[in-house]
Biopython code that builds the backbone (N, CA, C, O; Angstrom):
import numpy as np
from Bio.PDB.StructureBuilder import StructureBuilder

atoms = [
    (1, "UNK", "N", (-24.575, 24.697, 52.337)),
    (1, "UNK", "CA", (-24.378, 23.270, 52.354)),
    (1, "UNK", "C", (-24.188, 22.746, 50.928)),
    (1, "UNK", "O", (-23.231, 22.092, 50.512)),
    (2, "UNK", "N", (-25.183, 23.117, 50.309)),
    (2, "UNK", "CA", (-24.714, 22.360, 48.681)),
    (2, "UNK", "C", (-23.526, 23.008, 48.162)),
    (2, "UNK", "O", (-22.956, 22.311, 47.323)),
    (3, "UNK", "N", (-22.950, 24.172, 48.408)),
    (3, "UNK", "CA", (-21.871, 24.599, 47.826)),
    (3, "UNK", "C", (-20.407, 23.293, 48.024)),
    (3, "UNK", "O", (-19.691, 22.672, 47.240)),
    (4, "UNK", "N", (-20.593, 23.419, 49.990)),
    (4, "UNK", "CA", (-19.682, 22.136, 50.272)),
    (4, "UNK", "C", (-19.894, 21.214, 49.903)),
    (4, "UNK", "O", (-18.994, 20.386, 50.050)),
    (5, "UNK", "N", (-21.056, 20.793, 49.266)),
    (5, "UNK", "CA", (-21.484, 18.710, 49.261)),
    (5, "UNK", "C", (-21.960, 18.636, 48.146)),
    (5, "UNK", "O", (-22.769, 17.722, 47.987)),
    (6, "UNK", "N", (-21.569, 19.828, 46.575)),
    (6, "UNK", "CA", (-22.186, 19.631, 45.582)),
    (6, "UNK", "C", (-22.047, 18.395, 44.732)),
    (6, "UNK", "O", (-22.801, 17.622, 44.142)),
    (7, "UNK", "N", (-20.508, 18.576, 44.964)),
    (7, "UNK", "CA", (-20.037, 17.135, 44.025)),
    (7, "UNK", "C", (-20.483, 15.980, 44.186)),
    (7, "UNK", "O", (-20.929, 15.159, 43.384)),
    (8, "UNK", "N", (-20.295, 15.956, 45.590)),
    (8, "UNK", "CA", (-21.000, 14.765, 46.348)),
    (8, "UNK", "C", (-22.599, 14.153, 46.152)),
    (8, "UNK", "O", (-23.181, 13.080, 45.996)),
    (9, "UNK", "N", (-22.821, 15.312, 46.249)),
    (9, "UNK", "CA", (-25.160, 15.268, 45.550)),
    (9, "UNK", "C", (-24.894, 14.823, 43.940)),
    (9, "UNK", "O", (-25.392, 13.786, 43.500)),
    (10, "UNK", "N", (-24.468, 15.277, 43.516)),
    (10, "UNK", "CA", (-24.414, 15.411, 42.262)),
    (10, "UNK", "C", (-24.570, 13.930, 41.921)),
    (10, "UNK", "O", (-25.575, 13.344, 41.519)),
    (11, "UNK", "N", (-22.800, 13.247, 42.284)),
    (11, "UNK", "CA", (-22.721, 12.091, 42.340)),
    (11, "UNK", "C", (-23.632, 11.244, 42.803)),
    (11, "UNK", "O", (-23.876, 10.181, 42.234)),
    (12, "UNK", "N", (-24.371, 11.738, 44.160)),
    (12, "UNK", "CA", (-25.228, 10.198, 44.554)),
    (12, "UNK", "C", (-26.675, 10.217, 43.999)),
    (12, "UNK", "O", (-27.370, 9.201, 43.968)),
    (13, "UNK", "N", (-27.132, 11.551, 43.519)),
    (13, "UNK", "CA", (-28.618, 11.281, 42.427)),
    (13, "UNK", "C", (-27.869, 11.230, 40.734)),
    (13, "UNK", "O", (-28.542, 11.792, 39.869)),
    (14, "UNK", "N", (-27.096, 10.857, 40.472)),
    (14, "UNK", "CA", (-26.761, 10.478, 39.081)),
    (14, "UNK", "C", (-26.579, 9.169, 39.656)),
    (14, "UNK", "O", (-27.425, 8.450, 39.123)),
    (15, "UNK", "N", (-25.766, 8.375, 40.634)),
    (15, "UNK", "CA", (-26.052, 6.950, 40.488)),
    (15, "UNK", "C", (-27.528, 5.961, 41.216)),
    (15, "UNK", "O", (-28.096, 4.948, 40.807)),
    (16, "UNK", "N", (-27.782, 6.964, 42.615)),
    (16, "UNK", "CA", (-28.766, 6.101, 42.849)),
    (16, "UNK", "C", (-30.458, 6.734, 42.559)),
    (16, "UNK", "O", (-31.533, 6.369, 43.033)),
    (17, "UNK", "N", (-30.227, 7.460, 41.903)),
    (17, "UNK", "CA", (-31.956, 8.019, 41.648)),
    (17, "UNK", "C", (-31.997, 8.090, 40.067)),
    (17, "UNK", "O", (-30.960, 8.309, 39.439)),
    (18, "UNK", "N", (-33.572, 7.845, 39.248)),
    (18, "UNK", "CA", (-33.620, 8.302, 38.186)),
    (18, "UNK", "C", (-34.012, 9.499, 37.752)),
    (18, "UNK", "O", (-34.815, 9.562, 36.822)),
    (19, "UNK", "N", (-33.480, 10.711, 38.389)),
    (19, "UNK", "CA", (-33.948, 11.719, 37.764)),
    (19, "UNK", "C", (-32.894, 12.578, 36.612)),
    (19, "UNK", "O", (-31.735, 12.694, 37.011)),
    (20, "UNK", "N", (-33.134, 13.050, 35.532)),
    (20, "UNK", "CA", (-32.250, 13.387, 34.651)),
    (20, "UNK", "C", (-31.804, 14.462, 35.022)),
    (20, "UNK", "O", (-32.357, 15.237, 35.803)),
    (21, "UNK", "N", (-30.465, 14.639, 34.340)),
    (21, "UNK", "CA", (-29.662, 15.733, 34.314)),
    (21, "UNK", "C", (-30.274, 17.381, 34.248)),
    (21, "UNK", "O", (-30.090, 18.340, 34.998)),
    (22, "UNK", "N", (-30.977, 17.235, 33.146)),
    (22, "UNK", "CA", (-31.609, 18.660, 33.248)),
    (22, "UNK", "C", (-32.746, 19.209, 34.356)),
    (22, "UNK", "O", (-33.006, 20.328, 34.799)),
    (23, "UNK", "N", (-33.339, 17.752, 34.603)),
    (23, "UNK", "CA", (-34.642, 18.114, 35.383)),
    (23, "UNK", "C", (-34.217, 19.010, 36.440)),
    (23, "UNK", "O", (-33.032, 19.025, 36.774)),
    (24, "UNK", "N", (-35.300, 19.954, 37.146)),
    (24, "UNK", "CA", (-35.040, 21.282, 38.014)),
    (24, "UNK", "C", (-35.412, 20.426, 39.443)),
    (24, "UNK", "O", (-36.547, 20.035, 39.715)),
    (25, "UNK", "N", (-33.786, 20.151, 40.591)),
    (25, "UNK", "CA", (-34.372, 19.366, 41.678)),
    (25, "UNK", "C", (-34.292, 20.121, 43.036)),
    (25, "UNK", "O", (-33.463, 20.996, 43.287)),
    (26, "UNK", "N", (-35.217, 19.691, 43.842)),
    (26, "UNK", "CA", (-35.252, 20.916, 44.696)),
    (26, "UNK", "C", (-34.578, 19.614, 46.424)),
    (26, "UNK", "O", (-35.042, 18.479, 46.529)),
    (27, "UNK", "N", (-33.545, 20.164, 47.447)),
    (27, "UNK", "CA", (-33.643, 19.389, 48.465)),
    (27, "UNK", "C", (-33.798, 19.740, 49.014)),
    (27, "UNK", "O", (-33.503, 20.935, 49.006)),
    (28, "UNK", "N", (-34.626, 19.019, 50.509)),
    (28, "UNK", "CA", (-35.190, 20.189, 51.542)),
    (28, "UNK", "C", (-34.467, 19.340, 52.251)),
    (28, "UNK", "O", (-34.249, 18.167, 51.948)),
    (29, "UNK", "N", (-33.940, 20.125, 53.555)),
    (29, "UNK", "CA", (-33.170, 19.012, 54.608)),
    (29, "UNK", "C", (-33.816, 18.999, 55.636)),
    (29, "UNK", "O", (-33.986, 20.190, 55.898)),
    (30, "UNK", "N", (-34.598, 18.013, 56.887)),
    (30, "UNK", "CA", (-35.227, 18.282, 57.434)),
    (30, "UNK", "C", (-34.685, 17.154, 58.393)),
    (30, "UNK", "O", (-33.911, 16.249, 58.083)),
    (31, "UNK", "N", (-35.474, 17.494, 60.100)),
    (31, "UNK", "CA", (-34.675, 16.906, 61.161)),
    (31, "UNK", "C", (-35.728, 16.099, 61.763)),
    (31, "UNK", "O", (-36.238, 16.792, 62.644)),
    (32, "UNK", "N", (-36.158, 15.231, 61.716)),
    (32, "UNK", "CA", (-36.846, 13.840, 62.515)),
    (32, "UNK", "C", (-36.606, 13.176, 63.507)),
    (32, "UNK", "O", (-36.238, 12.070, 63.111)),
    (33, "UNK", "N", (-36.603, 13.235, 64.932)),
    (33, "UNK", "CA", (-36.202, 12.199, 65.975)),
    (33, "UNK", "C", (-34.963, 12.318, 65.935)),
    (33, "UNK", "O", (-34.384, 11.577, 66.729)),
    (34, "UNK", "N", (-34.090, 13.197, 65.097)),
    (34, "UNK", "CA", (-32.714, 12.925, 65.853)),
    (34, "UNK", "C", (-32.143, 13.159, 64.285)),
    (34, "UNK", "O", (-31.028, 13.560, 63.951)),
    (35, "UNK", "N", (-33.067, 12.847, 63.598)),
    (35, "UNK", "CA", (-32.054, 12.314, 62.566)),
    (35, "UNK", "C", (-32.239, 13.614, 61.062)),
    (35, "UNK", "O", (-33.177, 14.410, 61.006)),
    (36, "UNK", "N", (-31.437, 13.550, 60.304)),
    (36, "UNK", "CA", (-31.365, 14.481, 59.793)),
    (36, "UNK", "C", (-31.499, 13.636, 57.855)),
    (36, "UNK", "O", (-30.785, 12.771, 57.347)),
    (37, "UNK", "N", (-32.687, 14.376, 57.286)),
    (37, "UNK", "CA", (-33.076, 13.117, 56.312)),
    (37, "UNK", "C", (-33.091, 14.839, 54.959)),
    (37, "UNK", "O", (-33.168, 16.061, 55.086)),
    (38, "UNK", "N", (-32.981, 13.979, 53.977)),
    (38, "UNK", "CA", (-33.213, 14.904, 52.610)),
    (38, "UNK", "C", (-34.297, 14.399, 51.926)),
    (38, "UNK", "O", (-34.524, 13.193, 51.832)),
    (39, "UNK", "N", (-34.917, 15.195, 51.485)),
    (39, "UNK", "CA", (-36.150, 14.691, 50.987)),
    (39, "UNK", "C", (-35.546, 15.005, 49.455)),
    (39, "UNK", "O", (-34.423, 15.506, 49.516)),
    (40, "UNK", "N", (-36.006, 14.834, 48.222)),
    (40, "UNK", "CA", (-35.134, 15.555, 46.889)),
    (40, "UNK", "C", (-36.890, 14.834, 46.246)),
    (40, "UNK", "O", (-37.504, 13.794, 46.481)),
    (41, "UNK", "N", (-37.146, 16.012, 45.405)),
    (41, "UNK", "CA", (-38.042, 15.952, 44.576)),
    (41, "UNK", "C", (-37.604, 16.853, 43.002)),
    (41, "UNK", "O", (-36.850, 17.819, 42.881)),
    (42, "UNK", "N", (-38.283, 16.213, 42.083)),
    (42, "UNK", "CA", (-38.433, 17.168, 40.830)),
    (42, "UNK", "C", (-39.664, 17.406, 40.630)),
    (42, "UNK", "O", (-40.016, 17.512, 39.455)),
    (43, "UNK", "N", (-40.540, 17.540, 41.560)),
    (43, "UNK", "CA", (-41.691, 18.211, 40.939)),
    (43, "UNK", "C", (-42.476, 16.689, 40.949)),
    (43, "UNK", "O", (-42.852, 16.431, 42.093)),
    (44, "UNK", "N", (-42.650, 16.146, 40.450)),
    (44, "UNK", "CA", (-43.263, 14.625, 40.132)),
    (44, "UNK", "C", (-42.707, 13.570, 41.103)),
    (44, "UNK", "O", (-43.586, 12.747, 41.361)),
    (45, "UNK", "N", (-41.942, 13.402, 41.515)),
    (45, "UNK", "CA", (-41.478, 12.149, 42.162)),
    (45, "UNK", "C", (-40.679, 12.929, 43.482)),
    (45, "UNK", "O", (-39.905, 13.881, 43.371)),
    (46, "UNK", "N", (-41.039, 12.334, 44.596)),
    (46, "UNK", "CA", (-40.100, 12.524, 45.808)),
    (46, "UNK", "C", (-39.230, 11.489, 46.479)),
    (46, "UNK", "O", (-39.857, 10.435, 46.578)),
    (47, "UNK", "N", (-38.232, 11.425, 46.886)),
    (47, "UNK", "CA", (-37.399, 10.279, 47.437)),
    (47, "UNK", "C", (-36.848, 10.878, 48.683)),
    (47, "UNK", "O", (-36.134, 11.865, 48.510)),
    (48, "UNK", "N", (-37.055, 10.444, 49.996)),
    (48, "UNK", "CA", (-36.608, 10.361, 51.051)),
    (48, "UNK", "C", (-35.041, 9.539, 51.422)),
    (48, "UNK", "O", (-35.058, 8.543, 52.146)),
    (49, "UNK", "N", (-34.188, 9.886, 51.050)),
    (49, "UNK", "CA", (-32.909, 9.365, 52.125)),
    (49, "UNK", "C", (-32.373, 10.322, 53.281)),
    (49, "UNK", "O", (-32.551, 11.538, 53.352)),
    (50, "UNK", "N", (-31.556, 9.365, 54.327)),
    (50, "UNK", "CA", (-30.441, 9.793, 55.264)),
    (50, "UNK", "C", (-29.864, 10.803, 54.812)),
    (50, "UNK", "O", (-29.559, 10.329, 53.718)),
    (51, "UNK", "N", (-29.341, 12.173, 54.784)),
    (51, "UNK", "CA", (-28.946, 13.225, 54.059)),
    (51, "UNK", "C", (-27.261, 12.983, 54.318)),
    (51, "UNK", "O", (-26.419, 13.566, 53.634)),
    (52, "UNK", "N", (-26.788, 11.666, 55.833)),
    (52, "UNK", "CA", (-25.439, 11.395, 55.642)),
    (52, "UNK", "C", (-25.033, 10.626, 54.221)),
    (52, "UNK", "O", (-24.024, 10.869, 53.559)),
    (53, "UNK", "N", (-25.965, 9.729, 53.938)),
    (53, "UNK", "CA", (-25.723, 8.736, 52.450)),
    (53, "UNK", "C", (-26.090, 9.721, 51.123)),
    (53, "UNK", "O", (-26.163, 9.165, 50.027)),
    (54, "UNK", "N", (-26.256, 10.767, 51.187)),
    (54, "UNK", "CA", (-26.822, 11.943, 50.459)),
    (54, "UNK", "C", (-24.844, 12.407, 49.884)),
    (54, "UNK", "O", (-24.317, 12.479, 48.773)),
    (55, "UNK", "N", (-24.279, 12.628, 51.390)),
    (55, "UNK", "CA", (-23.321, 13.825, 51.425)),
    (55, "UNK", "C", (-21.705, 13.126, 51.850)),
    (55, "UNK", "O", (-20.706, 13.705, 52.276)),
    (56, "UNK", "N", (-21.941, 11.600, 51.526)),
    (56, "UNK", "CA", (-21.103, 11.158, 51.783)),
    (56, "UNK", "C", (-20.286, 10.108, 51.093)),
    (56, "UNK", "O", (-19.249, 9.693, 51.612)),
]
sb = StructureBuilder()
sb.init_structure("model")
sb.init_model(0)
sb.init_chain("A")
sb.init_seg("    ")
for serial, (resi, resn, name, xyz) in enumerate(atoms, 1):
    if name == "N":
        sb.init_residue(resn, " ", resi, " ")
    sb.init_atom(name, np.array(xyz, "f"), 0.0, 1.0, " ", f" {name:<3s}", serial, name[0])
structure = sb.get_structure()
């Protein structure tokens, strides 16, 4: 999946998250009621979005 949607990740935590460029980020993709959500942490901070507004 990140191979296909790298550019795309790339792009949407450089504009809508503050985590820096170098920091080491890990995404877990996980399935809730239907719905399919990304969690993205660096170790210190976690942020939950829609993994469609993630990859799209």
């Amino acid at each position: 999946m990140l191979r296909v949607y790298q550019g795309r990740i790339i792009n949407y935590l450089r504009s809508n998250t503050n985590f820096k460029r170098k920091d080491p980020i890990d995404i877990l993709f996980t399935l809730e009621h239907g719905r399919v959500w990304a969690l993205i942490s660096d170790g210190k901070t976690t942020k939950k979005v829609k993994a469609i507004d993630l990859i799209s």
